[in-house]
MARBA-3410 file (N, C-alpha, C, O; in Angstrom, 1 decimal):
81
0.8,-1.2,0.0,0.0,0.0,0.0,0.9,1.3,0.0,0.6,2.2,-0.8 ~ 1.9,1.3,0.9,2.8,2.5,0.7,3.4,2.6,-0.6,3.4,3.7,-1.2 ~ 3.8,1.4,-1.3,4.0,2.2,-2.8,3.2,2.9,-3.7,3.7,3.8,-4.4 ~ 1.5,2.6,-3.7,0.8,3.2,-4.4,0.8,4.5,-3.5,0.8,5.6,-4.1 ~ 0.9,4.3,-2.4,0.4,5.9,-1.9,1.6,6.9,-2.0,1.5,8.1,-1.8
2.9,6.0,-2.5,4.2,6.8,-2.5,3.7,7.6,-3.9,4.5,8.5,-3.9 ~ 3.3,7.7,-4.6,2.9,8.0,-6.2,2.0,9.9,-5.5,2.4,11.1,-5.7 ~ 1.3,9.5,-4.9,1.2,10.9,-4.1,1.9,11.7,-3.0,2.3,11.4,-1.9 ~ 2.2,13.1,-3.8,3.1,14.3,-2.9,2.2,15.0,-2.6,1.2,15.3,-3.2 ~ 2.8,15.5,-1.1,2.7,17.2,-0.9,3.9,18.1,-0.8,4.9,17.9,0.0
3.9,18.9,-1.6,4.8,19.8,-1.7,4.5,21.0,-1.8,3.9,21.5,-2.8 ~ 4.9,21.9,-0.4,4.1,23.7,-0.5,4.5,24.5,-1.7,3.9,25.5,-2.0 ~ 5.5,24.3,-2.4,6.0,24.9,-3.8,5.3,24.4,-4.7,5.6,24.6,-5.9 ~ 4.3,23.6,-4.4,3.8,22.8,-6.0,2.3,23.2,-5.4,2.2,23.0,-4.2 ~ 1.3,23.8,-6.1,-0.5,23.6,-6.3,-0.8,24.1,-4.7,-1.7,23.5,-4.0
0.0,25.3,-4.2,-0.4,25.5,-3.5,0.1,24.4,-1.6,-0.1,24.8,-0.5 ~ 0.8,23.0,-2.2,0.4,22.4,-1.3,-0.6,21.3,-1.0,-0.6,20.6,0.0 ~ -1.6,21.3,-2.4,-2.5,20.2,-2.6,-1.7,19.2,-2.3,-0.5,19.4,-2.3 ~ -2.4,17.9,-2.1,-1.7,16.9,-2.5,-1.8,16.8,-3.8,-2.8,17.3,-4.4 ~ -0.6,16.0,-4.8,-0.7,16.1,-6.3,-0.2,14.5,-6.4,0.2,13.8,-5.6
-0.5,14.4,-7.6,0.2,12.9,-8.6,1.8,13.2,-8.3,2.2,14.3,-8.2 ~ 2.6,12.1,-8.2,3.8,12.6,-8.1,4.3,13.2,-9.4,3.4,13.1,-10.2 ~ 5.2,13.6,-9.9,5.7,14.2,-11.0,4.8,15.3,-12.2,4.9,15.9,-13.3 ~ 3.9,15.1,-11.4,2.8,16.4,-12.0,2.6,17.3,-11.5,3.5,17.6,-10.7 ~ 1.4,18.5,-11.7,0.9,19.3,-11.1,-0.4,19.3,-11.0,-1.2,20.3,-10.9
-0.9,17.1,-11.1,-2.9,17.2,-11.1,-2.6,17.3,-9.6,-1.6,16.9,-8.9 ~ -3.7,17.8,-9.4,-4.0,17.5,-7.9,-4.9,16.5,-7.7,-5.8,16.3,-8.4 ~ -4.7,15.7,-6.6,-5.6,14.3,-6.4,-7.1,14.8,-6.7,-8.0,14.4,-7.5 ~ -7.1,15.7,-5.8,-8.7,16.6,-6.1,-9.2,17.0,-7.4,-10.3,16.6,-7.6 ~ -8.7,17.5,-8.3,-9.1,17.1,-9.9,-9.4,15.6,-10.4,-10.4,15.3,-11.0
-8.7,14.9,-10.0,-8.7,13.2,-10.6,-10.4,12.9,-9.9,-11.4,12.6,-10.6 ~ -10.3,13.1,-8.5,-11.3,12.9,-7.8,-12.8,13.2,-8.2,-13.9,12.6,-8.2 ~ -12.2,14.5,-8.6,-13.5,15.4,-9.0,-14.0,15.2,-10.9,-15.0,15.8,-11.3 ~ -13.3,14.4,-11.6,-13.6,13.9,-12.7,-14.3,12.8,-12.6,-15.4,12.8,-13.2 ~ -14.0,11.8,-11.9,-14.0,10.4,-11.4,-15.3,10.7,-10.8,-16.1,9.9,-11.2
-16.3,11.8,-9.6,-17.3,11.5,-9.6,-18.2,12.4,-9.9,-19.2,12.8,-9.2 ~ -17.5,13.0,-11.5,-18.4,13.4,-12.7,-18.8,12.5,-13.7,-19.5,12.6,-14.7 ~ -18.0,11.4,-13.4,-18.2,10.1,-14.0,-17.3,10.1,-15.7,-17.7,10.1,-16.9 ~ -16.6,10.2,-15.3,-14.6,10.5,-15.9,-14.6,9.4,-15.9,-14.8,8.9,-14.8 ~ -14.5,8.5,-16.8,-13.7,7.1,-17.2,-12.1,7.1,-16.8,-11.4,8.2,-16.6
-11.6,6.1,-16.7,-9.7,6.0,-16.6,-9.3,6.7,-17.8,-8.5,7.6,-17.7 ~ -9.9,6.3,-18.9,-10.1,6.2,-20.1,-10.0,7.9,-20.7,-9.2,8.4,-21.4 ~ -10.9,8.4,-20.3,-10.7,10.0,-20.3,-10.0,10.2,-19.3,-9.1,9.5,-19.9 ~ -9.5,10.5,-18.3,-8.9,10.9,-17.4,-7.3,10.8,-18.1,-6.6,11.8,-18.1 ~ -6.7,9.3,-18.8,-5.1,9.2,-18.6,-5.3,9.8,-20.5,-4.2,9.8,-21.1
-6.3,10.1,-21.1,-6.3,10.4,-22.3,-6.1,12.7,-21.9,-5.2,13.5,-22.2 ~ -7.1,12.9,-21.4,-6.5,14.3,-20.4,-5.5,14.8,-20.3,-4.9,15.8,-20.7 ~ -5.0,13.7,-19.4,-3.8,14.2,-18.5,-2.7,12.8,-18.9,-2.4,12.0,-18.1 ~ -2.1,12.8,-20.5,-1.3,11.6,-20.3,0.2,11.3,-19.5,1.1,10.5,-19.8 ~ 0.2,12.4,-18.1,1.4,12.3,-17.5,1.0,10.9,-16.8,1.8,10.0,-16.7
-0.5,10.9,-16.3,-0.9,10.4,-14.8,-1.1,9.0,-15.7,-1.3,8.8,-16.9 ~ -1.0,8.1,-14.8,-1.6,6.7,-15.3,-2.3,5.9,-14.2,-2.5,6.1,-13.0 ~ -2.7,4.6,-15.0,-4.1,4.0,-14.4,-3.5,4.1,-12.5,-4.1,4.7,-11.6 ~ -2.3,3.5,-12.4,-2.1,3.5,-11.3,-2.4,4.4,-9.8,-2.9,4.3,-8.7 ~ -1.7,5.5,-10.7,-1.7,7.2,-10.1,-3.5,7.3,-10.0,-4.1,8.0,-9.1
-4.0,6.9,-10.6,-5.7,7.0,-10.3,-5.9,6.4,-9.0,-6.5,6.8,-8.0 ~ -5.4,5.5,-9.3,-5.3,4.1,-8.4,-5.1,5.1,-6.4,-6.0,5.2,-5.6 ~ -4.1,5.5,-6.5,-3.4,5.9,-5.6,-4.4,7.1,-5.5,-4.9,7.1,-4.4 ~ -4.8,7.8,-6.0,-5.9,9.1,-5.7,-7.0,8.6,-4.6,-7.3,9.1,-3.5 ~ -7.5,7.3,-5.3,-8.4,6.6,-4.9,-8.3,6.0,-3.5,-9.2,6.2,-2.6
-7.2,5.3,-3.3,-6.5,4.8,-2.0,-6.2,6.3,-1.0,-6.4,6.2,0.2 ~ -5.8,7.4,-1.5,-5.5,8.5,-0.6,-6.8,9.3,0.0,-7.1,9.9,1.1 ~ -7.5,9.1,-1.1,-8.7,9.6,-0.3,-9.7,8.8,0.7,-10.2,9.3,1.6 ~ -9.7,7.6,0.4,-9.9,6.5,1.2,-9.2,6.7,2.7,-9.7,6.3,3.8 ~ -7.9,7.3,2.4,-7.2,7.3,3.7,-7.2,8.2,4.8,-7.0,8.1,6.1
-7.6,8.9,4.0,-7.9,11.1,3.9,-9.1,10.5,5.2,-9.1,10.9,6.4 ~ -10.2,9.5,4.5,-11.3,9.6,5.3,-11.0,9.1,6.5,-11.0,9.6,7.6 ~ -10.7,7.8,6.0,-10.7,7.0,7.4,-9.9,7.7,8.7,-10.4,7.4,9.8 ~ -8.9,8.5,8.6,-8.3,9.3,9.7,-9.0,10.5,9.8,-8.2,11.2,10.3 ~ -10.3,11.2,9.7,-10.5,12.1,9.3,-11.5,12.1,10.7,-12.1,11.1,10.9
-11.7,13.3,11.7,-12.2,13.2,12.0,-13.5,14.6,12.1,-13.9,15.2,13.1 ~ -13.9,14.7,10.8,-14.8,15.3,9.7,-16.0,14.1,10.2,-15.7,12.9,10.2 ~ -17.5,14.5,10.5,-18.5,14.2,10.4,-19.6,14.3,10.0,-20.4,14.6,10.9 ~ -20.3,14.0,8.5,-21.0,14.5,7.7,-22.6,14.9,9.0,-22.6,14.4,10.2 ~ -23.8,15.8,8.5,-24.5,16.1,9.1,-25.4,14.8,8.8,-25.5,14.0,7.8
-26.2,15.0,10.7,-27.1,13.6,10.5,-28.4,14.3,9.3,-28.6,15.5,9.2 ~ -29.0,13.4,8.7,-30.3,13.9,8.1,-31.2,12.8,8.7,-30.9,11.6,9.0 ~ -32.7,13.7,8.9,-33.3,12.6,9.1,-34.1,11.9,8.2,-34.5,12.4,7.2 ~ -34.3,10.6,8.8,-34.9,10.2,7.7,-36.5,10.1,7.4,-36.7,9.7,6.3 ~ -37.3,10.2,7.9,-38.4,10.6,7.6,-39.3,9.4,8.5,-40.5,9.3,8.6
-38.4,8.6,9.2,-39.0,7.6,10.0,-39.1,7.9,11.2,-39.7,7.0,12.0
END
């Protein structure tokens, strides 16, 4: 798992500081935000051909990670029951 997640940097001289693709300047948050505008791999590594399937890969796993330590708690709604 640390190798895919090694594929993502932070670096305050690069995007602000985002985290980014390594050797790029996507930010995971673009990949992210294509992906649930319903961005194929397909368009995405056709886009941006620095990044590859993997580097998706690793977006995917970071934000996953992002969550799980996150101690961010969406609002309850209710449910009508």
């Amino acid at each position: 798992m640390n190798d895919i997640l090694g594929r993502i940097v932070i670096d305050p001289l690069v995007m602000t500081g985002k985290p980014i693709v390594r050797g790029t300047r996507v930010p995971v948050e673009l990949i992210l935000g294509l992906l649930g505008k319903g961005a194929t791999y397909d368009d995405i590594l056709r886009g941006y051909p620095r990044v590859t399937k993997e580097d998706i890969y690793a977006c995917l796993l970071f934000a996953q990670q992002a969550i799980n330590n996150s101690l961010y708690t969406p609002p309850i709604v209710a449910t009508g029951k």
